[in-house]
N, C-alpha and C positions, 0 to 999 in steps of 0.2 A: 116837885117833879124835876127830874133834870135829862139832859140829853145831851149822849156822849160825844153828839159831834162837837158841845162846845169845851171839850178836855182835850186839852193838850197832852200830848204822851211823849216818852222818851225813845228820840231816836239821834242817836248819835252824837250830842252836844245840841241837836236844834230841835225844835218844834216843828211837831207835825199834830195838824187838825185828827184824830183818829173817828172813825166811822166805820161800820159795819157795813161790808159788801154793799149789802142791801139798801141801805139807807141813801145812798149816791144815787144823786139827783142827774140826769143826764144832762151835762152843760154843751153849749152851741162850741162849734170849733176854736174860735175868736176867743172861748172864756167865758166869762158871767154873763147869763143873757139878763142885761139893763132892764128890756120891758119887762121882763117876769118878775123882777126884784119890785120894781116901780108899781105894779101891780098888784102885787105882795104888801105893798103899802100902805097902798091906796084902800083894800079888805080889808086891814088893819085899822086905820085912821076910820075909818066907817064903825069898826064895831067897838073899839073904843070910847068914839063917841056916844054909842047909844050908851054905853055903859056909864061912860059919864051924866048924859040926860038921865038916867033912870035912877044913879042915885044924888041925882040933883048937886056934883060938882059943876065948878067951873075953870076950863084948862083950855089954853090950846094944845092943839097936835103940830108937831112939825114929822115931815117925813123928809129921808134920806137913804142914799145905797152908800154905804161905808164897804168895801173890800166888796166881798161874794156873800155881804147881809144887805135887807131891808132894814131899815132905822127909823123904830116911829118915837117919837119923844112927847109928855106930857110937859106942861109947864103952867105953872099958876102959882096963887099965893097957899089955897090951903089945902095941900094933895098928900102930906104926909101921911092921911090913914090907908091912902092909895099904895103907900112904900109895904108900911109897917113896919115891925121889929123885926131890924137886922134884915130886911127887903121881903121878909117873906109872901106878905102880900103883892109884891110887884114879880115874884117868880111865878106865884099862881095864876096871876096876872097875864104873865108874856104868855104860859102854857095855854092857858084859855083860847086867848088870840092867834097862838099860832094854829090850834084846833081849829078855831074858827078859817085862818087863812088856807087851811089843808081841805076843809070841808069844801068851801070852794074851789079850789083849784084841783086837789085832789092830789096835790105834790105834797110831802113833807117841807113844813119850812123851819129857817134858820134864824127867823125877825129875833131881833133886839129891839127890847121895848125898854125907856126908858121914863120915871116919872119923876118930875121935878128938880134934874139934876145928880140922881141917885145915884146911880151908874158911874157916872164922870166923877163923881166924888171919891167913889172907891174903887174905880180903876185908878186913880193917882195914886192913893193910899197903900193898895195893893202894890203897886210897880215899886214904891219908894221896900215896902215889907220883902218884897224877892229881890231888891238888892241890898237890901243888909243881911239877908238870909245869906246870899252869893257871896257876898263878903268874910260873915263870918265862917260860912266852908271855908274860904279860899284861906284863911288864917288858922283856923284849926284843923285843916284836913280832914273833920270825919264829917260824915252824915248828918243831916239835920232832917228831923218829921218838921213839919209846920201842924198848927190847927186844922181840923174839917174846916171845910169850905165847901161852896156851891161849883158848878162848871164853870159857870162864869169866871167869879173868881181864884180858879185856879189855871183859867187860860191866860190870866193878868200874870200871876205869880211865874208860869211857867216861860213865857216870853220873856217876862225880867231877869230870870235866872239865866238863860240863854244869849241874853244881849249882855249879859255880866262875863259867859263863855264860859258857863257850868250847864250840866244837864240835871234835870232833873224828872223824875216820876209822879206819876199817882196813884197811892195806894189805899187797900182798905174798900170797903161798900158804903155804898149810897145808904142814908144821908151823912156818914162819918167818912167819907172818900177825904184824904187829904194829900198834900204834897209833900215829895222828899228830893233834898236839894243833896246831891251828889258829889265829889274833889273833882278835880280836873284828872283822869289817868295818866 
């Protein structure tokens, strides 16, 4: 499953979060309200857990608010069937739980979940892949598709393009949505 708010779209050389009217969450004046994230977590790490007791792993949870997300993290030695191939299992994963955290609260939520370092692995990987992408525009001038990818990582891919000072898009349908890395005008 994916969810658009985590796609990056092309707006003018930089990144912008895209979401549907609707989907916006009513933020406090100040910005990100901390206890709701924090709380957000908190349902998270709880139903994680059970999930872990039920199929008899063993992990901690760390929580954290990173930007305008909740951050729940798994960590242990043997979580990899938690990931799966190419993370699949850990997308079906976050969606679960963020179901779970919506059912409770009754907000849609934005949690990032992450298992055994997964994430952090391929958000490096990704960042290093949209700027060689950005590169090679910048030398060839034309257009570059990249691979499908997830939302996730193509909010990695679109940020590095951007911080390179190229724009880029995303196009195509879920689950083939991919990114395209644009010249500088």
């Amino acid at each position: 499953m994916s969810s658009n708010t985590e796609d990056a779209e092309d707006t003018r050389g930089s990144v912008a979060v895209a979401e549907a009217p609707e989907d916006r969450e009513a933020e406090p004046e100040g910005g990100v309200d901390l206890e709701a994230l924090e709380a957000e977590g908190d349902i998270a790490a709880d139903y994680i857990e059970g999930l872990l007791d039920i199929a008899d792993f063993d992990g901690d949870i760390d929580m954290d608010v990173e930007g305008d997300r909740a951050m729940v993290a798994v960590v242990g030695a043997t979580l990899d069937d938690l990931i799966g191939d190419k993370g699949e299992v850990l997308e079906a994963l976050q969606e679960l739980t963020r179901l779970a955290v919506h059912r409770s609260t009754g907000n849609r939520s934005r949690l990032m979940l992450d298992i055994g370092g997964y994430r952090e692995g391929r958000r490096k990987t990704l960042t290093r892949l949209g700027a060689e992408a950005a590169e090679d525009v910048k030398k060839s001038g034309e257009v570059k598709p990249l691979a499908p990818m997830t939302p996730f990582e193509r909010k990695v891919v679109h940020d590095a393009v951007a911080a390179a000072g190229l724009r880029s898009e995303s196009e195509g349908e879920e689950p083939n949505r991919y990114v395209v890395v644009h010249p500088a005008d």
